[in-house]
mmCIF file of the N, C-alpha and C atoms, coordinates in Angstrom:
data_MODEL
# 
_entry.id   MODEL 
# 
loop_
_atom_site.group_PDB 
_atom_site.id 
_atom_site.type_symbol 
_atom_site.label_atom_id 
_atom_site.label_alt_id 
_atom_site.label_comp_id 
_atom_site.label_asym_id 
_atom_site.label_entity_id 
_atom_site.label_seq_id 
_atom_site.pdbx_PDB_ins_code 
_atom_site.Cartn_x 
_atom_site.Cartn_y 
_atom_site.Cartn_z 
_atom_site.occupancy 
_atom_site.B_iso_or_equiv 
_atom_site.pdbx_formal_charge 
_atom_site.auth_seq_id 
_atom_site.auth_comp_id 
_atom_site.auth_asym_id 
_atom_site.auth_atom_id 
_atom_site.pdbx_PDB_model_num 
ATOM 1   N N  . UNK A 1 1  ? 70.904 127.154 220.659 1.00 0.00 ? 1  UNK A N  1 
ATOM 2   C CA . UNK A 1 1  ? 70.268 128.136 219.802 1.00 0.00 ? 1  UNK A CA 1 
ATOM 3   C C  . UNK A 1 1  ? 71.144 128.372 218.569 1.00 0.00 ? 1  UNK A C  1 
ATOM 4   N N  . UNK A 1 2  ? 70.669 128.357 217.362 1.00 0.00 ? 2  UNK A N  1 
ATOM 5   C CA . UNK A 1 2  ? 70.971 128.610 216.190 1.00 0.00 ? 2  UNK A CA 1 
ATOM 6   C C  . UNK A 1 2  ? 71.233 130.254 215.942 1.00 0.00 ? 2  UNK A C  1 
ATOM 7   N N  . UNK A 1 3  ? 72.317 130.701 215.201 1.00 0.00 ? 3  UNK A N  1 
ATOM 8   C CA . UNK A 1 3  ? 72.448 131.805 214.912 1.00 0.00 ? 3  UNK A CA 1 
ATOM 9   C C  . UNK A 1 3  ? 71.541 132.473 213.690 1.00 0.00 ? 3  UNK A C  1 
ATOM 10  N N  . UNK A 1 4  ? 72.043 131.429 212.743 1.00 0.00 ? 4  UNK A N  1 
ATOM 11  C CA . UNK A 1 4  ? 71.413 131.503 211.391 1.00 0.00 ? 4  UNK A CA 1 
ATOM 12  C C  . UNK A 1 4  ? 71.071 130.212 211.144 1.00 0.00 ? 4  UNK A C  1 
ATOM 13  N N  . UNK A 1 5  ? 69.926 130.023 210.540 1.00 0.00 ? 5  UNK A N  1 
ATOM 14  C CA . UNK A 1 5  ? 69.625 128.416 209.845 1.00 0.00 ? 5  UNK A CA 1 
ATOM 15  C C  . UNK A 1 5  ? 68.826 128.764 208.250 1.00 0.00 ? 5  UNK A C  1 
ATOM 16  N N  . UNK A 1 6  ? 69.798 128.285 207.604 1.00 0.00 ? 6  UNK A N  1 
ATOM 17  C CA . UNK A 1 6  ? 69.056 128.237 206.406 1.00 0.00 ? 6  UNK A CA 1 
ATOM 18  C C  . UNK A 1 6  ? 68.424 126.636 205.779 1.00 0.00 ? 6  UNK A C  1 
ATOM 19  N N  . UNK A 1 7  ? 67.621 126.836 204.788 1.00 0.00 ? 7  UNK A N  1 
ATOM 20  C CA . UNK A 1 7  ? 66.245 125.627 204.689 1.00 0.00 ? 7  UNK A CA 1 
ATOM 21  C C  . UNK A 1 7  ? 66.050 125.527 203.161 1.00 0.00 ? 7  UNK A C  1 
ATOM 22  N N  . UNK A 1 8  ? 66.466 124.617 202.429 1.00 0.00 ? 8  UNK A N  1 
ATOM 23  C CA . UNK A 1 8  ? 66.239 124.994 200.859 1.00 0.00 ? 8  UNK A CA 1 
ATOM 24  C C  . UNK A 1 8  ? 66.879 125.953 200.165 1.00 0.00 ? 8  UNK A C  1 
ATOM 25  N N  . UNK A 1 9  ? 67.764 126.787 200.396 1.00 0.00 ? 9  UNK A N  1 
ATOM 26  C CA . UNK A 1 9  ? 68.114 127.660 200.058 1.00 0.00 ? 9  UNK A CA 1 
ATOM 27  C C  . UNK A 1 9  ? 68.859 127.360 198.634 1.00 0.00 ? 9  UNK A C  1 
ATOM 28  N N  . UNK A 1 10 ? 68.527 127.863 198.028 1.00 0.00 ? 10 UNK A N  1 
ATOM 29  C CA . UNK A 1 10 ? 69.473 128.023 196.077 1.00 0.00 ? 10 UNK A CA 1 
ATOM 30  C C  . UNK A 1 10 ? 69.215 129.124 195.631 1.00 0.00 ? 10 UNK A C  1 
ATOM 31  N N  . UNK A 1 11 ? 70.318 129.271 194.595 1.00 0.00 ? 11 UNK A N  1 
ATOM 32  C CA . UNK A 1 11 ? 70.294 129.981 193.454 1.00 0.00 ? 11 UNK A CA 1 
ATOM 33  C C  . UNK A 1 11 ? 70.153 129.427 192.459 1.00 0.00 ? 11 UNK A C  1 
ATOM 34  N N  . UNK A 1 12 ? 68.925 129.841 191.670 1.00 0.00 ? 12 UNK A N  1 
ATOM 35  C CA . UNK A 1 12 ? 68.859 128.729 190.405 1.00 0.00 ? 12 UNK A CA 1 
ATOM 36  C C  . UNK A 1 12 ? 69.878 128.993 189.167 1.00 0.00 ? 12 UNK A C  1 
ATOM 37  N N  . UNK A 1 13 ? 70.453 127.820 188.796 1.00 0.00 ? 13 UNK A N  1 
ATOM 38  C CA . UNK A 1 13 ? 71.712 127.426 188.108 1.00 0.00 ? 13 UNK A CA 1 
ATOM 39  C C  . UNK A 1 13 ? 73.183 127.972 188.595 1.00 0.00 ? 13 UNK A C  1 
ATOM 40  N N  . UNK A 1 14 ? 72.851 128.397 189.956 1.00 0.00 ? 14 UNK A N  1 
ATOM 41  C CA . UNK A 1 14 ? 74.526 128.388 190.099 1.00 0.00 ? 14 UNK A CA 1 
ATOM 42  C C  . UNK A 1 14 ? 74.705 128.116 191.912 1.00 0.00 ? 14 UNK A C  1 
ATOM 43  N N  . UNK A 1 15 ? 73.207 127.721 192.734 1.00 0.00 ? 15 UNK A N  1 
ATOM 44  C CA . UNK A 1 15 ? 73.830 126.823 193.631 1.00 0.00 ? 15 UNK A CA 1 
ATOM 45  C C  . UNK A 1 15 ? 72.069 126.135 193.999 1.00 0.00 ? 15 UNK A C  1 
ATOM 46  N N  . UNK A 1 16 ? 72.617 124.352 194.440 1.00 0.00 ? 16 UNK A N  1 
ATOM 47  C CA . UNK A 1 16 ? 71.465 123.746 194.171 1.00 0.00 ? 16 UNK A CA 1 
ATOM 48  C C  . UNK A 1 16 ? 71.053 123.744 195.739 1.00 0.00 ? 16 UNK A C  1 
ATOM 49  N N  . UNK A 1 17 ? 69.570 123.149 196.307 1.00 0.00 ? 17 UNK A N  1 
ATOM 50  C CA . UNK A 1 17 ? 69.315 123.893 197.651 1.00 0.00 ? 17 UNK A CA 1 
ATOM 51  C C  . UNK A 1 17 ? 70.146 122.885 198.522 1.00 0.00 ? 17 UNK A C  1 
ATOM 52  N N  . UNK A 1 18 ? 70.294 124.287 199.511 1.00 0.00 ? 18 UNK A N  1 
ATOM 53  C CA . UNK A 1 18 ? 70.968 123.317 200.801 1.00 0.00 ? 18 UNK A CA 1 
ATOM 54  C C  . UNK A 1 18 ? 70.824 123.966 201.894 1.00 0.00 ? 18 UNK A C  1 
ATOM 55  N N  . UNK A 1 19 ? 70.832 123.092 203.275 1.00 0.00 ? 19 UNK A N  1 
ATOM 56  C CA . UNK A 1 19 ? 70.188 123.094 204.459 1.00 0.00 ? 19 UNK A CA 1 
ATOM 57  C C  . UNK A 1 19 ? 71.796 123.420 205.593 1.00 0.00 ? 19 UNK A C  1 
ATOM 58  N N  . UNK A 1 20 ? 71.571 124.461 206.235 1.00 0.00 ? 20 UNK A N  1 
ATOM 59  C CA . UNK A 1 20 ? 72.459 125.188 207.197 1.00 0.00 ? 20 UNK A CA 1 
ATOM 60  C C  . UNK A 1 20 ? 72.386 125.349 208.392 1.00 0.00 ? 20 UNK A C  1 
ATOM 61  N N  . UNK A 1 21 ? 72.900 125.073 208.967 1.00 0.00 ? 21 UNK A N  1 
ATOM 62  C CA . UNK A 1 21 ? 72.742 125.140 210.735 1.00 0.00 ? 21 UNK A CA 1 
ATOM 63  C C  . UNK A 1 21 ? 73.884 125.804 211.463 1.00 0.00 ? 21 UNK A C  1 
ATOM 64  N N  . UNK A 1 22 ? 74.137 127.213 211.466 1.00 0.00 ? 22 UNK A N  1 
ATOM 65  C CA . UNK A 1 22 ? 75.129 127.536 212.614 1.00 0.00 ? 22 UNK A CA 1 
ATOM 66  C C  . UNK A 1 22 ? 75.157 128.102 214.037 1.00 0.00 ? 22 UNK A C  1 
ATOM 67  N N  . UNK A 1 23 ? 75.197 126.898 215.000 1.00 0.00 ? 23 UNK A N  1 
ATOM 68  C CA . UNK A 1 23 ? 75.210 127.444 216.251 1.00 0.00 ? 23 UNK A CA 1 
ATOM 69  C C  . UNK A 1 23 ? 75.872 128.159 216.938 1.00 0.00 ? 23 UNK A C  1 
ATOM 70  N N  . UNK A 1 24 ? 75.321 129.298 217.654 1.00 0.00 ? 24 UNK A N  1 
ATOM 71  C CA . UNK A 1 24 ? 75.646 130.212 218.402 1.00 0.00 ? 24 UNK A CA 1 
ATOM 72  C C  . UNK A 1 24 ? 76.942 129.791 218.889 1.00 0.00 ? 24 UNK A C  1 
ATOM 73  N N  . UNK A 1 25 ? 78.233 130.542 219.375 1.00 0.00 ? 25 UNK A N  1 
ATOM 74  C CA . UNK A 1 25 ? 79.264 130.462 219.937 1.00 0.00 ? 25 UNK A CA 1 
ATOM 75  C C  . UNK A 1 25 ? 80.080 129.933 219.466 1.00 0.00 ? 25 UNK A C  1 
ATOM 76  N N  . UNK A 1 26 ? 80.297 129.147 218.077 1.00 0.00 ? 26 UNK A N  1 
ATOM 77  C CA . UNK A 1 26 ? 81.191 128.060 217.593 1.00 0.00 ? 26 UNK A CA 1 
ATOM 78  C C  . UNK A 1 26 ? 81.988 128.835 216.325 1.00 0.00 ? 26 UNK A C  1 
ATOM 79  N N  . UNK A 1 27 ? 82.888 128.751 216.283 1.00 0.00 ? 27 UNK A N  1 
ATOM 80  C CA . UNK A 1 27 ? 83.521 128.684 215.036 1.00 0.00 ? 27 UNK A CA 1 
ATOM 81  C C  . UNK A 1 27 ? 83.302 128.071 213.904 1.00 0.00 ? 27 UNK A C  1 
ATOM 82  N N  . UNK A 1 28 ? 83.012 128.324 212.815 1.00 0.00 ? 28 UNK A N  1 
ATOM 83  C CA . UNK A 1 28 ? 82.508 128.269 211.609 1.00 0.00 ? 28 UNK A CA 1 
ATOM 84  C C  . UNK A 1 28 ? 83.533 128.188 210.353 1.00 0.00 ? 28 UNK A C  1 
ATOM 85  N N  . UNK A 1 29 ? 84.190 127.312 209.509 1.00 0.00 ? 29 UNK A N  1 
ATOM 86  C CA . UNK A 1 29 ? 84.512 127.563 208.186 1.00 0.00 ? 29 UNK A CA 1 
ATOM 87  C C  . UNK A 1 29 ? 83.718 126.898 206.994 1.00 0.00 ? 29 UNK A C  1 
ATOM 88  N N  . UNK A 1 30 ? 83.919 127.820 205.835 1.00 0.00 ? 30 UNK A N  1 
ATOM 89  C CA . UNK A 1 30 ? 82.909 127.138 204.322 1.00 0.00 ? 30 UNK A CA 1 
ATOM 90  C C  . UNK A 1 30 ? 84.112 126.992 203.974 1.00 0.00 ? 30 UNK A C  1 
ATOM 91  N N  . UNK A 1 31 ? 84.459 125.314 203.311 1.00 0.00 ? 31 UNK A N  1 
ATOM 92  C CA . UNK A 1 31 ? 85.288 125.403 202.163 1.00 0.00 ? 31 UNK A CA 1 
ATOM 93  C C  . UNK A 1 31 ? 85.188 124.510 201.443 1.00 0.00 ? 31 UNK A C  1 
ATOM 94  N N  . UNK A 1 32 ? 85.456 124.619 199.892 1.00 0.00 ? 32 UNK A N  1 
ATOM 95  C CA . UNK A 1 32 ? 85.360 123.439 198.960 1.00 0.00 ? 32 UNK A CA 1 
ATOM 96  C C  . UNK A 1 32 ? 85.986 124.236 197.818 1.00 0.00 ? 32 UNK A C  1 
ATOM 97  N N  . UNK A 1 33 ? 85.511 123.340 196.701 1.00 0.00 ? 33 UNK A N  1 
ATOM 98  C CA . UNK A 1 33 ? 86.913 123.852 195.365 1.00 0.00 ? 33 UNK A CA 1 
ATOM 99  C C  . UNK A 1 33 ? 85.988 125.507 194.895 1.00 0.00 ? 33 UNK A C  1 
ATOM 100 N N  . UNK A 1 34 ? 87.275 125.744 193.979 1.00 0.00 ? 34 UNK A N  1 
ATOM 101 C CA . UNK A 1 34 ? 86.454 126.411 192.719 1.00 0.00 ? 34 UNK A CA 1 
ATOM 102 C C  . UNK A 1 34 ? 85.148 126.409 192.582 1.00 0.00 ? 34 UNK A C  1 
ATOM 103 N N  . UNK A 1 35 ? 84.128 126.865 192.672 1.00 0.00 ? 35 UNK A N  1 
ATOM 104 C CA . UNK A 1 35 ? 83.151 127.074 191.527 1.00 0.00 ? 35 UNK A CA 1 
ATOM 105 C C  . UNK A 1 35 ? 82.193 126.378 192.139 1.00 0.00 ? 35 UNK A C  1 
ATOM 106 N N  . UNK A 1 36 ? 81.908 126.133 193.743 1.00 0.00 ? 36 UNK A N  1 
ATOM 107 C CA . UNK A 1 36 ? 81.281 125.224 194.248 1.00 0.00 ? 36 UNK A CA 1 
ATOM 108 C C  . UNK A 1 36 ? 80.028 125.419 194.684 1.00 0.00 ? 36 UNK A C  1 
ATOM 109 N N  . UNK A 1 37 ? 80.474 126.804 195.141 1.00 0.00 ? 37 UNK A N  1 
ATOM 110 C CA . UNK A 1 37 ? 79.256 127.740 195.646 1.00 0.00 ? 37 UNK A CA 1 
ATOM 111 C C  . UNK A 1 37 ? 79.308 128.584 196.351 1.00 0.00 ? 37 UNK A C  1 
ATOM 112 N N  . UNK A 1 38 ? 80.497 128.771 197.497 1.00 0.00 ? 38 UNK A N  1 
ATOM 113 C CA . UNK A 1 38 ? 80.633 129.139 199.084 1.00 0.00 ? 38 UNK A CA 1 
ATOM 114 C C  . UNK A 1 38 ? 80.338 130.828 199.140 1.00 0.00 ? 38 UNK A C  1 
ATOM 115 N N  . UNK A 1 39 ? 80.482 131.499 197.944 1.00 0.00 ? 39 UNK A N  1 
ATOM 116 C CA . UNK A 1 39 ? 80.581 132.799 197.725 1.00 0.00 ? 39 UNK A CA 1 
ATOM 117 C C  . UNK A 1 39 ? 79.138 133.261 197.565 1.00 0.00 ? 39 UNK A C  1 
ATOM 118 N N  . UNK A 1 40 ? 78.187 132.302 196.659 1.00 0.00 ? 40 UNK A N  1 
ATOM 119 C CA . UNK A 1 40 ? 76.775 132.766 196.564 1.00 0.00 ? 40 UNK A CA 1 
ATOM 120 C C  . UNK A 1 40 ? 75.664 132.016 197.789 1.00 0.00 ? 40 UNK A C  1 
ATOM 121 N N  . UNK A 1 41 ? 76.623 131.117 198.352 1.00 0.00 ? 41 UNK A N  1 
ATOM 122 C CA . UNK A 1 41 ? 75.863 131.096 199.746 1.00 0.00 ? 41 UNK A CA 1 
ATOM 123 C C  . UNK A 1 41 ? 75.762 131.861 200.451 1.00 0.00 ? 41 UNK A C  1 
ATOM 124 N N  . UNK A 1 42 ? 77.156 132.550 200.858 1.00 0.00 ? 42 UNK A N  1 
ATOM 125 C CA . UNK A 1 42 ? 77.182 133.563 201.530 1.00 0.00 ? 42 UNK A CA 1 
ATOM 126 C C  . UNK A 1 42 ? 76.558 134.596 200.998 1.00 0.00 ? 42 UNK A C  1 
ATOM 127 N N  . UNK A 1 43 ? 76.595 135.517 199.682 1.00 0.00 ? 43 UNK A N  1 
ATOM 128 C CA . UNK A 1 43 ? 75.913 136.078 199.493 1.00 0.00 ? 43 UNK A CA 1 
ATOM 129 C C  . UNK A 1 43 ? 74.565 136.063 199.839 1.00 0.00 ? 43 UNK A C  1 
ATOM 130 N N  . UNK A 1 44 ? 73.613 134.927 199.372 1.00 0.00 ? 44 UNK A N  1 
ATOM 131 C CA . UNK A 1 44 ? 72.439 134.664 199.877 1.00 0.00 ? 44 UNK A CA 1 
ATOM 132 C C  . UNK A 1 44 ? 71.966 134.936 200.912 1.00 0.00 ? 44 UNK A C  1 
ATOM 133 N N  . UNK A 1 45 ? 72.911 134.382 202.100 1.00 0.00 ? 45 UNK A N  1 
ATOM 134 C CA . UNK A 1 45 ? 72.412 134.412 203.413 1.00 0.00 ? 45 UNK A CA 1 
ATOM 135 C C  . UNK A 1 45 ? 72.578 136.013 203.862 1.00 0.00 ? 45 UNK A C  1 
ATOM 136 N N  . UNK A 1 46 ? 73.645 136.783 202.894 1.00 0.00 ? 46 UNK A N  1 
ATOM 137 C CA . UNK A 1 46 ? 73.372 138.158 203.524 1.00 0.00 ? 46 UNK A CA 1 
ATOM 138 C C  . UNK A 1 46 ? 72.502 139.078 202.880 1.00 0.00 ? 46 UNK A C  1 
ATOM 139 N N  . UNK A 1 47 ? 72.004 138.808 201.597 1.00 0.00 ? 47 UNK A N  1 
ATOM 140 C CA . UNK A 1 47 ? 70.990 139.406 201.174 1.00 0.00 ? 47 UNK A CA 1 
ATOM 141 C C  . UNK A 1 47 ? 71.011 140.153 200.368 1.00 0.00 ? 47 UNK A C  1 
ATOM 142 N N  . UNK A 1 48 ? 72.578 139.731 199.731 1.00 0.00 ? 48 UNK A N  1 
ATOM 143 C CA . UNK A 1 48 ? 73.112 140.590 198.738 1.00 0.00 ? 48 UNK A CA 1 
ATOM 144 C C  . UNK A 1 48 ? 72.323 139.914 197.204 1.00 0.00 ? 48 UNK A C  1 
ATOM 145 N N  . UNK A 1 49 ? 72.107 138.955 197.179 1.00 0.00 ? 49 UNK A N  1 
ATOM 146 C CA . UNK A 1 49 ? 71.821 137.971 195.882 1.00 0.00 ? 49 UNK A CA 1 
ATOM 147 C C  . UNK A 1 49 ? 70.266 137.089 196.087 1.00 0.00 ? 49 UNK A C  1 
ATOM 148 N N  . UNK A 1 50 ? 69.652 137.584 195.027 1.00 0.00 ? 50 UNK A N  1 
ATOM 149 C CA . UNK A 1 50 ? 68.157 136.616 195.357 1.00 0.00 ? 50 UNK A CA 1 
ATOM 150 C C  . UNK A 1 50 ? 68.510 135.103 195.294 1.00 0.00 ? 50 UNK A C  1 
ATOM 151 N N  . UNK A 1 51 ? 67.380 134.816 196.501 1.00 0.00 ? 51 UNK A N  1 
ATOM 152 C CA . UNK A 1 51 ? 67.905 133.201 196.193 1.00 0.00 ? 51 UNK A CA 1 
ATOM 153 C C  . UNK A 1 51 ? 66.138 132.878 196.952 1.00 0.00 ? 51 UNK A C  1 
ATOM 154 N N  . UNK A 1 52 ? 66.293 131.700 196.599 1.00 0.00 ? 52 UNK A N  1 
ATOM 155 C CA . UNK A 1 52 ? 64.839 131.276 197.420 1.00 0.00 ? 52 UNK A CA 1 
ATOM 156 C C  . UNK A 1 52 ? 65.357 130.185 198.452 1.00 0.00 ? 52 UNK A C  1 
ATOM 157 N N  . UNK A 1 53 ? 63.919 129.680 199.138 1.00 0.00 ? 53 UNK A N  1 
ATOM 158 C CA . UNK A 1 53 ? 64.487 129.381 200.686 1.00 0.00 ? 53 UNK A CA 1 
ATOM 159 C C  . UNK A 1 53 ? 63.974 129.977 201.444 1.00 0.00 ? 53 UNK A C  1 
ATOM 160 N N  . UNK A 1 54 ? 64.442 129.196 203.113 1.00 0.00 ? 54 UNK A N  1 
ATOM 161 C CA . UNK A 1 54 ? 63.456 129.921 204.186 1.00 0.00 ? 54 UNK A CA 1 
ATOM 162 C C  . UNK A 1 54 ? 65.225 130.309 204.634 1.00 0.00 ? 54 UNK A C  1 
ATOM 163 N N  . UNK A 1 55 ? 65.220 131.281 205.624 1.00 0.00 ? 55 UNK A N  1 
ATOM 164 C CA . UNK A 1 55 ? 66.163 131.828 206.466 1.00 0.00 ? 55 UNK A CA 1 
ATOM 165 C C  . UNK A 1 55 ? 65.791 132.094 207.818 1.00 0.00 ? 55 UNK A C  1 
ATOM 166 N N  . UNK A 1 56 ? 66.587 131.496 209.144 1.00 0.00 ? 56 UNK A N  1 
ATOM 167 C CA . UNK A 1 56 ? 66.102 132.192 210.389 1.00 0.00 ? 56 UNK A CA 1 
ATOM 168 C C  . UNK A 1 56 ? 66.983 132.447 211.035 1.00 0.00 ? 56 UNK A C  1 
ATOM 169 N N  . UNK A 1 57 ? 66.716 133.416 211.661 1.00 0.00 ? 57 UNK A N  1 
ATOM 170 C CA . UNK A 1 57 ? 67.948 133.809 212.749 1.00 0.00 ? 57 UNK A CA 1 
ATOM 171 C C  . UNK A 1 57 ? 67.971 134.502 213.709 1.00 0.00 ? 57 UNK A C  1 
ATOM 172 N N  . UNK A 1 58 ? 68.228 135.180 214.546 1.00 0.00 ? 58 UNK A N  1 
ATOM 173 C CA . UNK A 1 58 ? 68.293 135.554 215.879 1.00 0.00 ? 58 UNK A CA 1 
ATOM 174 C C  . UNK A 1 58 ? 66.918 136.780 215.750 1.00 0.00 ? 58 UNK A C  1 
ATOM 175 N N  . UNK A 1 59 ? 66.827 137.570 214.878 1.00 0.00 ? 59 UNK A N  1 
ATOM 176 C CA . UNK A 1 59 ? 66.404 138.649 214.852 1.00 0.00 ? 59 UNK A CA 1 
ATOM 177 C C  . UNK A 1 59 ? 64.540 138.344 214.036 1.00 0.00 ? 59 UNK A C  1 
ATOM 178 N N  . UNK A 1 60 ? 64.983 137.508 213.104 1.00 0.00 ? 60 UNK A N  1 
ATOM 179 C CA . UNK A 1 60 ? 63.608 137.493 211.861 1.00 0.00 ? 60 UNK A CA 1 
ATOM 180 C C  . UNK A 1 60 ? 63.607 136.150 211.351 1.00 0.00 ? 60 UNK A C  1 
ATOM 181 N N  . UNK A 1 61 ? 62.701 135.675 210.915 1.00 0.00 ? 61 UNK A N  1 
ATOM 182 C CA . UNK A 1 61 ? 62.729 134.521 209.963 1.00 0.00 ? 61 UNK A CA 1 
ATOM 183 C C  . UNK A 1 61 ? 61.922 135.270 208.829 1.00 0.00 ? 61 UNK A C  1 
ATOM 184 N N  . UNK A 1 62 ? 62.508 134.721 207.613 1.00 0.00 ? 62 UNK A N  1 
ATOM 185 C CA . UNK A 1 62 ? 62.380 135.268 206.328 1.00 0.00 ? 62 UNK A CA 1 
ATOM 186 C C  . UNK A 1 62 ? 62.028 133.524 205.260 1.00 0.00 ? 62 UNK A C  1 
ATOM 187 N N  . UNK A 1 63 ? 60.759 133.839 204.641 1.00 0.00 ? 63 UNK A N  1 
ATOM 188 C CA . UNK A 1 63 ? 60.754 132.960 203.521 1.00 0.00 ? 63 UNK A CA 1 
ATOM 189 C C  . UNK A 1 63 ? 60.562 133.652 202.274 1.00 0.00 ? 63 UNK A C  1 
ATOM 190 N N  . UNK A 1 64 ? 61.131 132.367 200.838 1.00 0.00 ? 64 UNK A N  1 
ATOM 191 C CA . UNK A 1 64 ? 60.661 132.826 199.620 1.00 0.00 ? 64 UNK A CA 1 
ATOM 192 C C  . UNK A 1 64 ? 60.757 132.075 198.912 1.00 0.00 ? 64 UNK A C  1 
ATOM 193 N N  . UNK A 1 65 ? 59.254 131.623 198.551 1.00 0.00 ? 65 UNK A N  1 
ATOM 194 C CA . UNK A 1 65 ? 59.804 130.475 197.437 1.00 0.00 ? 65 UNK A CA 1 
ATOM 195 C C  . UNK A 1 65 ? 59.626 131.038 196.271 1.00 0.00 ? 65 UNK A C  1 
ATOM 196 N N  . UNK A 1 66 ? 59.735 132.239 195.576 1.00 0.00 ? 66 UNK A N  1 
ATOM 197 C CA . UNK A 1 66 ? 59.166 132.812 194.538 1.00 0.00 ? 66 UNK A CA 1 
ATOM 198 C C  . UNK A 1 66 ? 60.763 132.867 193.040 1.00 0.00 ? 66 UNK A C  1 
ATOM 199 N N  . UNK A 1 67 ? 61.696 131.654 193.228 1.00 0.00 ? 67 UNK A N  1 
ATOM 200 C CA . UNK A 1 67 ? 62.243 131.794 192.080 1.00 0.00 ? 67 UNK A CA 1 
ATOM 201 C C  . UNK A 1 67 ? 63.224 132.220 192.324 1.00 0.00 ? 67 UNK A C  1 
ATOM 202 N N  . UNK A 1 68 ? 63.435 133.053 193.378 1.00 0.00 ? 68 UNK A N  1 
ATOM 203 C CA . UNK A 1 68 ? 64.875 133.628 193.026 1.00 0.00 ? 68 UNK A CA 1 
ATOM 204 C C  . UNK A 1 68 ? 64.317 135.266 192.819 1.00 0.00 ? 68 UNK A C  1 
ATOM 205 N N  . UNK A 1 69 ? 63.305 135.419 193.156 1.00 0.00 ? 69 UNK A N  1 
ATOM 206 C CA . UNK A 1 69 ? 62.603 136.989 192.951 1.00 0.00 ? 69 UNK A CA 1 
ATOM 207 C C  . UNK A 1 69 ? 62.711 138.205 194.116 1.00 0.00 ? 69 UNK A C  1 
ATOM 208 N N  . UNK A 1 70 ? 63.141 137.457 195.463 1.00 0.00 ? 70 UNK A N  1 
ATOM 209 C CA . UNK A 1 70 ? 63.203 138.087 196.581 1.00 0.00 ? 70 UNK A CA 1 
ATOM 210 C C  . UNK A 1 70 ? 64.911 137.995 197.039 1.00 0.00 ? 70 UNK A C  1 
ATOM 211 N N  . UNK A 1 71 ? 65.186 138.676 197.745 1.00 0.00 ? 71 UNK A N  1 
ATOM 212 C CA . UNK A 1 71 ? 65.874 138.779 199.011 1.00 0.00 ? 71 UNK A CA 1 
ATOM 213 C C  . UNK A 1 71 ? 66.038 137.960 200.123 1.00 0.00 ? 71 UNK A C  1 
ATOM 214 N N  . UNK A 1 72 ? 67.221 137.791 200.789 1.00 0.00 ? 72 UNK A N  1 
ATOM 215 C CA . UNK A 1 72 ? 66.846 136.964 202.534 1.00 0.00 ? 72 UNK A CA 1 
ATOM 216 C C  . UNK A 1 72 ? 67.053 138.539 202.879 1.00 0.00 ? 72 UNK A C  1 
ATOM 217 N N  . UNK A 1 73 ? 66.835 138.306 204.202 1.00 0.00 ? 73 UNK A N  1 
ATOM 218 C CA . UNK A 1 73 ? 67.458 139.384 204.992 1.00 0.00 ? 73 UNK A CA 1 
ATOM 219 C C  . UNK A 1 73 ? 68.758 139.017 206.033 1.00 0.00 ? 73 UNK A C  1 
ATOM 220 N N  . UNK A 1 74 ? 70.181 139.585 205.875 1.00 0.00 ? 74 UNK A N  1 
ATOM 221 C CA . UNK A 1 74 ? 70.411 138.545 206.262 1.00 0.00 ? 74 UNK A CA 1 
ATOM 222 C C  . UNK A 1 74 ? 71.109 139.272 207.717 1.00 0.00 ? 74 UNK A C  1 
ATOM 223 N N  . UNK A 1 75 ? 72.111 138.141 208.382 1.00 0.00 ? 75 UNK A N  1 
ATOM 224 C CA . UNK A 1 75 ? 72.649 138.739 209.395 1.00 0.00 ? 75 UNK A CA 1 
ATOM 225 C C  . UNK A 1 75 ? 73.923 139.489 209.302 1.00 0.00 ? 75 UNK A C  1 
ATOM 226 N N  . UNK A 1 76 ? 74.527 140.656 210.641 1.00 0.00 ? 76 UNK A N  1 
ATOM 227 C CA . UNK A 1 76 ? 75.901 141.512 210.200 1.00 0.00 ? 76 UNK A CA 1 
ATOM 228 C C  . UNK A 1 76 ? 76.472 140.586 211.069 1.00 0.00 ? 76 UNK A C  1 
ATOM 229 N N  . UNK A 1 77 ? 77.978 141.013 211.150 1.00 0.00 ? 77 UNK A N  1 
ATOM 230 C CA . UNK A 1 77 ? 78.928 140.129 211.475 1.00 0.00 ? 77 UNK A CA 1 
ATOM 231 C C  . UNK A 1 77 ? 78.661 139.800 213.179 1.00 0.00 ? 77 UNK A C  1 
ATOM 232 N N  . UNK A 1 78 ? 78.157 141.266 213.861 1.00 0.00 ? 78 UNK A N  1 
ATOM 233 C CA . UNK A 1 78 ? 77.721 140.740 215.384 1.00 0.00 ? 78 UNK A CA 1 
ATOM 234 C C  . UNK A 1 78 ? 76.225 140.398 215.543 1.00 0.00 ? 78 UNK A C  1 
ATOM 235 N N  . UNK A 1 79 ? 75.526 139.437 214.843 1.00 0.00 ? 79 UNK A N  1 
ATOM 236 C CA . UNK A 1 79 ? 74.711 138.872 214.839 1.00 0.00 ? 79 UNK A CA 1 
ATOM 237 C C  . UNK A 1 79 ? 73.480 139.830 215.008 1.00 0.00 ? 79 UNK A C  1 
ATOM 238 N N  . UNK A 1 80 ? 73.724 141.037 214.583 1.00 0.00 ? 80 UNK A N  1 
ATOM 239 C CA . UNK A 1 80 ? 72.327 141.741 214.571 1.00 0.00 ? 80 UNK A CA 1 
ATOM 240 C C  . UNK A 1 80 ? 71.343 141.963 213.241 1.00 0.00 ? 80 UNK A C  1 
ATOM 241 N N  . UNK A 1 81 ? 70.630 142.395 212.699 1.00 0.00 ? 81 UNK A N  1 
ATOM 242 C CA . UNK A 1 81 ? 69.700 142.370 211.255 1.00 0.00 ? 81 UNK A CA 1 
ATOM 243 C C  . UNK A 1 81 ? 70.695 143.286 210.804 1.00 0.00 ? 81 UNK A C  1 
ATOM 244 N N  . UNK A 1 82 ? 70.223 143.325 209.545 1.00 0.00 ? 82 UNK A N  1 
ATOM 245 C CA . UNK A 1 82 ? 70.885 144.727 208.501 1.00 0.00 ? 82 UNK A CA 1 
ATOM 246 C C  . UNK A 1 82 ? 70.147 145.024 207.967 1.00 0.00 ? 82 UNK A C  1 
# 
């Protein structure tokens, strides 16, 4: 079982879409250079920053393909909604 899976997910002009899979129980790191993205992914997936994309996760699945006009909803650190 997947915790979070994200599907298309971008921010237009500052991250291009990409596909996420983190399974339940595992340890997890994002890393890459400068300016790559890892900060507005994360943002994204918590729902701080519009992004479009589908999102699913323990609690809801959330879509939006509307631009960058919506929200995800995303998950808190013990895997519950916010």
């Amino acid at each position: 079982m997947s915790v979070l899976q994200l599907k298309n997910v971008a921010v237009p002009s500052r991250l291009n879409p990409v596909d996420l899979e983190l399974p339940e129980g595992q340890l997890v790191g994002l890393v890459g250079p400068n300016g790559s993205g890892k900060s507005t992914l994360l943002m994204s997936a918590a729902g701080l920053l519009p992004a479009q994309g589908e999102e699913m996760g323990r609690a809801r699945t959330r879509r939006n393909s509307n631009h960058g006009t919506g929200t995800f909803c995303g998950l808190g650190a013990a895997g519950g909604s916010v």
